[in-house]
Structures are given as structure tokens and as C-alpha cells.
PyMOL commands that place a pseudoatom at each C-alpha (Angstrom):
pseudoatom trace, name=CA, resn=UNK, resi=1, chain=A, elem=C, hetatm=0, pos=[82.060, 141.024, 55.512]
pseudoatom trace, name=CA, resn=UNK, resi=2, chain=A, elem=C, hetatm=0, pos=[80.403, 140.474, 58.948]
pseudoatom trace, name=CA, resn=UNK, resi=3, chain=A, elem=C, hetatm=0, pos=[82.098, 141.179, 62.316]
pseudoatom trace, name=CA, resn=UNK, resi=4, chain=A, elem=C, hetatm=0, pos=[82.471, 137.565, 63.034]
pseudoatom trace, name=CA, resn=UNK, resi=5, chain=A, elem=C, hetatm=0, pos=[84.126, 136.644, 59.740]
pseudoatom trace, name=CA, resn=UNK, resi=6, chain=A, elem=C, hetatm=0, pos=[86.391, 139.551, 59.647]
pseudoatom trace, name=CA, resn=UNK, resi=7, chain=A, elem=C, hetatm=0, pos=[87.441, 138.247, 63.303]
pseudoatom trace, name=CA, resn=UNK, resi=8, chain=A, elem=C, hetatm=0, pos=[87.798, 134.571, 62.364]
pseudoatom trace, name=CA, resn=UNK, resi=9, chain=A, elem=C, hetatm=0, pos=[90.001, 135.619, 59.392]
pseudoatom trace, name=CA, resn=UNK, resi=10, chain=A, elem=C, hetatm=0, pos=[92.056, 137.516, 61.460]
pseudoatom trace, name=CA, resn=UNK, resi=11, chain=A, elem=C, hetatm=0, pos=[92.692, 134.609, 63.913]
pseudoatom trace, name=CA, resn=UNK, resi=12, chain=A, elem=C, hetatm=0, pos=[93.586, 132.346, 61.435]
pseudoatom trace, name=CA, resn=UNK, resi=13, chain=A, elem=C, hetatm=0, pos=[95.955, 134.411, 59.570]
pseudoatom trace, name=CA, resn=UNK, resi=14, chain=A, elem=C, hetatm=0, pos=[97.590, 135.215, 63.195]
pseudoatom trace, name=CA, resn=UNK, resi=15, chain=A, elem=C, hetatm=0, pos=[97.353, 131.184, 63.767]
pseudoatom trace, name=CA, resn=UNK, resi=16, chain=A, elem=C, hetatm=0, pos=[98.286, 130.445, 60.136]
pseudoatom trace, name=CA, resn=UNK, resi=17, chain=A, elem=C, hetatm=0, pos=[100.649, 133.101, 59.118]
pseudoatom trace, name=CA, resn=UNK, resi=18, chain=A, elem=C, hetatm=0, pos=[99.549, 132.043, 55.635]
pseudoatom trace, name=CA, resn=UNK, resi=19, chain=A, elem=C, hetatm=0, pos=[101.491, 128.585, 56.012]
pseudoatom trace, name=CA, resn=UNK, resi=20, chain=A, elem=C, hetatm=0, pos=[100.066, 125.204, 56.111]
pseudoatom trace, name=CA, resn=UNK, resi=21, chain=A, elem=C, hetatm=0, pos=[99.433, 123.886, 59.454]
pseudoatom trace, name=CA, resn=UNK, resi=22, chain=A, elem=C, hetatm=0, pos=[101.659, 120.593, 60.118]
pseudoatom trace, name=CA, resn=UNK, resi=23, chain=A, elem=C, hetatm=0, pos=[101.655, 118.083, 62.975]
pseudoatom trace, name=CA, resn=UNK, resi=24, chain=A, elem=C, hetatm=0, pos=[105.575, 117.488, 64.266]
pseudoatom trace, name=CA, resn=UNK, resi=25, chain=A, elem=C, hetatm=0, pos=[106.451, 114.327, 66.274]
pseudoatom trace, name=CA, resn=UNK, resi=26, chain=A, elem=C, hetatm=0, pos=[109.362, 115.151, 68.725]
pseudoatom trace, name=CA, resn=UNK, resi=27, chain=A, elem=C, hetatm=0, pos=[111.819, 113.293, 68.715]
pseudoatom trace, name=CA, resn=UNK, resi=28, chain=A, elem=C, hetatm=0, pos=[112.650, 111.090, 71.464]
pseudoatom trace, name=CA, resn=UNK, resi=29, chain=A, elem=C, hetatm=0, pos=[109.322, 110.627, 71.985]
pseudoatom trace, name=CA, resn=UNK, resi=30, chain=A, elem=C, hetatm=0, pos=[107.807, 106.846, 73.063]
pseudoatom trace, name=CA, resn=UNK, resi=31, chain=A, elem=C, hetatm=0, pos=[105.358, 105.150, 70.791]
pseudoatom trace, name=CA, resn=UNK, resi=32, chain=A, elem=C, hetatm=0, pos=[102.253, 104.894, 71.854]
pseudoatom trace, name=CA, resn=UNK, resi=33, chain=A, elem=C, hetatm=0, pos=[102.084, 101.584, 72.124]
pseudoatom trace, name=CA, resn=UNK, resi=34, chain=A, elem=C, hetatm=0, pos=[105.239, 101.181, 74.980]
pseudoatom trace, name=CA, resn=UNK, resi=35, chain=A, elem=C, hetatm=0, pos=[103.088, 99.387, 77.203]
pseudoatom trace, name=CA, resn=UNK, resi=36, chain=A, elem=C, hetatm=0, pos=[105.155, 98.879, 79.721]
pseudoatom trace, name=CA, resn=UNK, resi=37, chain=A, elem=C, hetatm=0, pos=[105.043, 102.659, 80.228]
pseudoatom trace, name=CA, resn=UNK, resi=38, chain=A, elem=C, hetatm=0, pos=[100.934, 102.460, 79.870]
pseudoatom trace, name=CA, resn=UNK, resi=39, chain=A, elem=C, hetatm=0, pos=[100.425, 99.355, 82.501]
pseudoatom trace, name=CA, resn=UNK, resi=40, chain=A, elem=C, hetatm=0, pos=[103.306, 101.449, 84.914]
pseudoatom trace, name=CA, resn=UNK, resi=41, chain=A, elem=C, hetatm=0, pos=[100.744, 104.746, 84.531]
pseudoatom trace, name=CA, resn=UNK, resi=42, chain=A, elem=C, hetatm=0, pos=[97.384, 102.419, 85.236]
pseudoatom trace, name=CA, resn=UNK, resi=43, chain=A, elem=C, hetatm=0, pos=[99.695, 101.119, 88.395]
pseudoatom trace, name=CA, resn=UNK, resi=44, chain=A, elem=C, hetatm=0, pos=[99.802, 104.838, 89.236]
pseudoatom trace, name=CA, resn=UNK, resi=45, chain=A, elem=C, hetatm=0, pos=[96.403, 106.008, 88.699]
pseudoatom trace, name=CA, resn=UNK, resi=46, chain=A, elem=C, hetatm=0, pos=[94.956, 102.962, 91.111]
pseudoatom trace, name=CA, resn=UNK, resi=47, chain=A, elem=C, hetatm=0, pos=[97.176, 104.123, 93.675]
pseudoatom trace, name=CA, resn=UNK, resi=48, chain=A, elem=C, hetatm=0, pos=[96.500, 107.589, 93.268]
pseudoatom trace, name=CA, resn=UNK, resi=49, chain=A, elem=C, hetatm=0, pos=[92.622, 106.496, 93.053]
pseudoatom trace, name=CA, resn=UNK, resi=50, chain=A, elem=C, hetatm=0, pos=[93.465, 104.434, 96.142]
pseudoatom trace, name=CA, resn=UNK, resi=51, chain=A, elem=C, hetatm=0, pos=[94.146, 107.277, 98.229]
pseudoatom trace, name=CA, resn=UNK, resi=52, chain=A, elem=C, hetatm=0, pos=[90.779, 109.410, 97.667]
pseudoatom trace, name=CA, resn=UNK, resi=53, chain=A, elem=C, hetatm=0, pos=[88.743, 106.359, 98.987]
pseudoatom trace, name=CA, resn=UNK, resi=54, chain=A, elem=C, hetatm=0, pos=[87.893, 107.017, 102.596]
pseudoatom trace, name=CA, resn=UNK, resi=55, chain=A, elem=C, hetatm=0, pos=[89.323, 104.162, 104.874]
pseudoatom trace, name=CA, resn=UNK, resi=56, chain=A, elem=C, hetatm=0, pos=[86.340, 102.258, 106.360]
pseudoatom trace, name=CA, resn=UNK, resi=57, chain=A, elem=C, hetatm=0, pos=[86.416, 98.703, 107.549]
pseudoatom trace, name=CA, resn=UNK, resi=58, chain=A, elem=C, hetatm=0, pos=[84.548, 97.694, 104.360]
pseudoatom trace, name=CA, resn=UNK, resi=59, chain=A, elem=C, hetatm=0, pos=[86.822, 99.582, 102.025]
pseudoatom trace, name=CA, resn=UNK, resi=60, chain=A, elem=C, hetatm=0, pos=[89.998, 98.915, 103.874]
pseudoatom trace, name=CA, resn=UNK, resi=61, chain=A, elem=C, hetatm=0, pos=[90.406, 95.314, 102.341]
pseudoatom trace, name=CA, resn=UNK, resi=62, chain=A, elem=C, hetatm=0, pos=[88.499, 96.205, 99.489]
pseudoatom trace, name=CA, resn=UNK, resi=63, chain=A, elem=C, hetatm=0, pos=[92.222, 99.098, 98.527]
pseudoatom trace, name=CA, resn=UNK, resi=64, chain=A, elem=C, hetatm=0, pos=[94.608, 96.686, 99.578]
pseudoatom trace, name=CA, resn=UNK, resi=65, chain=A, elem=C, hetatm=0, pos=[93.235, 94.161, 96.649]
pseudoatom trace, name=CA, resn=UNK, resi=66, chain=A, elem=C, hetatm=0, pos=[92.468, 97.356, 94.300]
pseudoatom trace, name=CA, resn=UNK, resi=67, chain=A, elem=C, hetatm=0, pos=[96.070, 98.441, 94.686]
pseudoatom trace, name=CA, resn=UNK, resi=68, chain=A, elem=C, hetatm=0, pos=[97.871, 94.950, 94.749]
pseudoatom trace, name=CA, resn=UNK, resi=69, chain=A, elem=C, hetatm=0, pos=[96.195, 93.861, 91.844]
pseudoatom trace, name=CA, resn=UNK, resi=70, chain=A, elem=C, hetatm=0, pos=[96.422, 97.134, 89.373]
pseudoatom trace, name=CA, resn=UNK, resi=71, chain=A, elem=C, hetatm=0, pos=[99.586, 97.311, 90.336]
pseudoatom trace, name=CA, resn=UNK, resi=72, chain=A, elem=C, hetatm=0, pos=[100.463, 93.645, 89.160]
pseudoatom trace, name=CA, resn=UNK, resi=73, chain=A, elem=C, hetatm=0, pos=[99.107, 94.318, 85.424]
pseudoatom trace, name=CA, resn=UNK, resi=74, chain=A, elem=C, hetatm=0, pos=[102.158, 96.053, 84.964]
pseudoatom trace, name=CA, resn=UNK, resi=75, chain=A, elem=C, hetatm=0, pos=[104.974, 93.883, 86.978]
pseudoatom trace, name=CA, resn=UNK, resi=76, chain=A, elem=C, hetatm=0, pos=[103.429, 90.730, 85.362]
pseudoatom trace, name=CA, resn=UNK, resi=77, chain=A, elem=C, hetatm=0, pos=[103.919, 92.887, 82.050]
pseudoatom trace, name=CA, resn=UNK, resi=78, chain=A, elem=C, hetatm=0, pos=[107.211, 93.260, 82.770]
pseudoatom trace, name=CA, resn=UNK, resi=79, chain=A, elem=C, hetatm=0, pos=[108.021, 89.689, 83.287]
pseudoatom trace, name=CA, resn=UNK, resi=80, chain=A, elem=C, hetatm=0, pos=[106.341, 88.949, 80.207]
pseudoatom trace, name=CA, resn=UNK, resi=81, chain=A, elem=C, hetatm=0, pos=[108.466, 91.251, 78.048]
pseudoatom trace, name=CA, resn=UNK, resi=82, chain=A, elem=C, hetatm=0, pos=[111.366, 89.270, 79.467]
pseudoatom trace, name=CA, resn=UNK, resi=83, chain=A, elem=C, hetatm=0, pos=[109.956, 85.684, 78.938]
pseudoatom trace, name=CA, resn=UNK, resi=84, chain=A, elem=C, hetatm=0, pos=[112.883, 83.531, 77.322]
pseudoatom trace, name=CA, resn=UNK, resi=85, chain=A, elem=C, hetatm=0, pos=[109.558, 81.258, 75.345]
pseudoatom trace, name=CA, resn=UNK, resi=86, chain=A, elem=C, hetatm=0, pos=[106.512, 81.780, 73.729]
pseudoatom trace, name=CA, resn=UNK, resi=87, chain=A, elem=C, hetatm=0, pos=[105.234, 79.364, 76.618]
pseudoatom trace, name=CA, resn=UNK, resi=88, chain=A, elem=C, hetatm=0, pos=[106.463, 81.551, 79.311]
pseudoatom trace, name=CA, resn=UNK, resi=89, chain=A, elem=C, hetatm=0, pos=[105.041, 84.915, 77.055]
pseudoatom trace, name=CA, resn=UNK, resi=90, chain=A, elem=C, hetatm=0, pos=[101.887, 83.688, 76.702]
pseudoatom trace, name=CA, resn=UNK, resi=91, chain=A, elem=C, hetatm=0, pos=[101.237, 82.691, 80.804]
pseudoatom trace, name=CA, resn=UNK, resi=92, chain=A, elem=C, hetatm=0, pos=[102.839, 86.087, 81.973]
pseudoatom trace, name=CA, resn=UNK, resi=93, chain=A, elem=C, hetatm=0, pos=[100.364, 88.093, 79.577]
pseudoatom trace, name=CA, resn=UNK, resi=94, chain=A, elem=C, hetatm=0, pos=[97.415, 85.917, 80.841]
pseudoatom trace, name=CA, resn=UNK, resi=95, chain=A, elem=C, hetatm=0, pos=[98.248, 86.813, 84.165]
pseudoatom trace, name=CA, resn=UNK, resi=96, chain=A, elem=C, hetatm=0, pos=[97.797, 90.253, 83.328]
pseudoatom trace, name=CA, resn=UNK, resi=97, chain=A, elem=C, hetatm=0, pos=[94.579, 90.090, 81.632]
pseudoatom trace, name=CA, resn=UNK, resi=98, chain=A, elem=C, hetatm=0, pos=[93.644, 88.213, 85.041]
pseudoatom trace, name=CA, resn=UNK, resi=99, chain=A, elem=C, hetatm=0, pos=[94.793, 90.936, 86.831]
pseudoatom trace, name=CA, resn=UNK, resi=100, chain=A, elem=C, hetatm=0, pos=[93.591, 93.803, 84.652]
pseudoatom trace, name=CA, resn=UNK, resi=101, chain=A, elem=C, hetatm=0, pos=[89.906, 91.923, 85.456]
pseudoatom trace, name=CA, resn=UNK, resi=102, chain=A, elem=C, hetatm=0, pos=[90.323, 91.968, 89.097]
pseudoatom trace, name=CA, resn=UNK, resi=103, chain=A, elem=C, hetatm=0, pos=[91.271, 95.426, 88.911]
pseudoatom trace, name=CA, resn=UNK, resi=104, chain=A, elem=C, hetatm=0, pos=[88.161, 96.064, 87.311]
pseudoatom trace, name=CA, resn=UNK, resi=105, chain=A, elem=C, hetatm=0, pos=[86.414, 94.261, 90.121]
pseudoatom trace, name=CA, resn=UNK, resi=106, chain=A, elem=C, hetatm=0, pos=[88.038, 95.327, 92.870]
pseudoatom trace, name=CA, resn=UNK, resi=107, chain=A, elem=C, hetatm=0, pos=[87.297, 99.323, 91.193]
pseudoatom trace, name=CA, resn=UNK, resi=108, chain=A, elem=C, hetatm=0, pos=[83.421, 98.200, 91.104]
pseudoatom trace, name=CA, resn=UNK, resi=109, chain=A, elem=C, hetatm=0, pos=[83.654, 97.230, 94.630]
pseudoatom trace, name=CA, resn=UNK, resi=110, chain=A, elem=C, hetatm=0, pos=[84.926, 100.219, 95.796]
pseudoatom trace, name=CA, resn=UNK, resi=111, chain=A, elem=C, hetatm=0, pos=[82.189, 102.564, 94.228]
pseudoatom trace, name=CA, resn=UNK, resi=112, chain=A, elem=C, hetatm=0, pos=[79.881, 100.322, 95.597]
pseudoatom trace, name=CA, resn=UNK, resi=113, chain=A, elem=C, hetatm=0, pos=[81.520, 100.642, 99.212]
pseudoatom trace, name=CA, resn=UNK, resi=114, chain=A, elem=C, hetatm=0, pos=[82.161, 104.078, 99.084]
pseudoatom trace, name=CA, resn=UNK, resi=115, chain=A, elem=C, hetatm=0, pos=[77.903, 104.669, 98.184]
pseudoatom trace, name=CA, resn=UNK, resi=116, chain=A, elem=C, hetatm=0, pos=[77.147, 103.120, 101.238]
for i in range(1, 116): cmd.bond("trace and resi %d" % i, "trace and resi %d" % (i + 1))
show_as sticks, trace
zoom trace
């Protein structure tokens, strides 16, 4: 047995312990799917991403739409998990596939700005 495999077979027997290795979901946690959580955390990250652009007057305008529009994907989620009709659903979840798009825009638009 080589240096490397005798070293690798310790690790895995510290790792191991001679057990089978098993993933364990704790509990309480939130399925990954919450997306209210998810569209609250993309909210976050453009304001967070908001603050590292250097205020210009180009960019200026260009944050204020980045930041009100990622930051409406996830209100206009909200409303939509509250909708009392499949009607009302459906427009509030259009909205934020409008506003996820913008977002994307307005994100373009500022590494464009920010180049110059």
C-alpha cells in the first residue's frame, strides 16, 4: 500500500467511522421551494448589489429602477399568494415575471454604466 492510499484510508475511516454516510434534513427547516423567502432574498441581493455601484448621474436613475423593481418581484409575490381568485393569482404572478425582466434590464444597464 502506497503513501497516498494508506492516507486516504485513514481519512475515511476518521470521516466514516466504519458507518454509512447519511444526509439528515433538520427539522424546521423551509422547503426549498418557499418562494416568498427566495423573491424576499433576490429583493436583498439587488439592494445589497445596489450599494457597490458608484453613484454617477448615469447610474443614479439607472439604482433607483434596479432597486424598485427587484424589490417588487417579491411584494407582487406576496400579493399573489394572497389573491382571493385564480384571476387575481394569475395577474399578481405576471406582474412579477414583468418585474423579474426589468430587473434583469435594469442589472444589464448598470454593468453597462458602470464600464463607462
Amino acid at each position: 500500500m502506497t503513501k497516498s492510499e494508506n492516507t486516504q484510508q485513514d481519512e475515511d475511516s476518521f470521516w466514516y467511522d466504519n458507518q454509512i454516510p447519511f444526509v439528515r434534513e433538520e427539522p424546521g427547516t423551509q422547503p426549498v421551494y418557499n418562494l416568498e423567502e427566495r423573491t424576499a432574498r433576490f429583493g436583498e441581493a439587488v439592494v445589497d448589489f445596489a450599494k457597490t455601484i458608484p453613484q454617477t448621474a448615469v447610474t443614479s436613475r439607472i439604482i433607483s429602477q434596479l432597486v424598485g423593481a427587484g424589490t417588487s418581484v417579491g411584494a407582487n409575490y406576496v400579493e399573489a399568494d394572497d389573491a382571493v381568485s385564480k384571476k387575481e393569482f394569475l395577474k399578481n404572478i405576471g406582474t412579477c415575471k414583468k418585474e423579474a425582466r426589468e430587473t434583469k434590464h435594469f442589472l444589464r444597464m448598470a454593468a453597462c454604466a458602470s464600464r463607462s
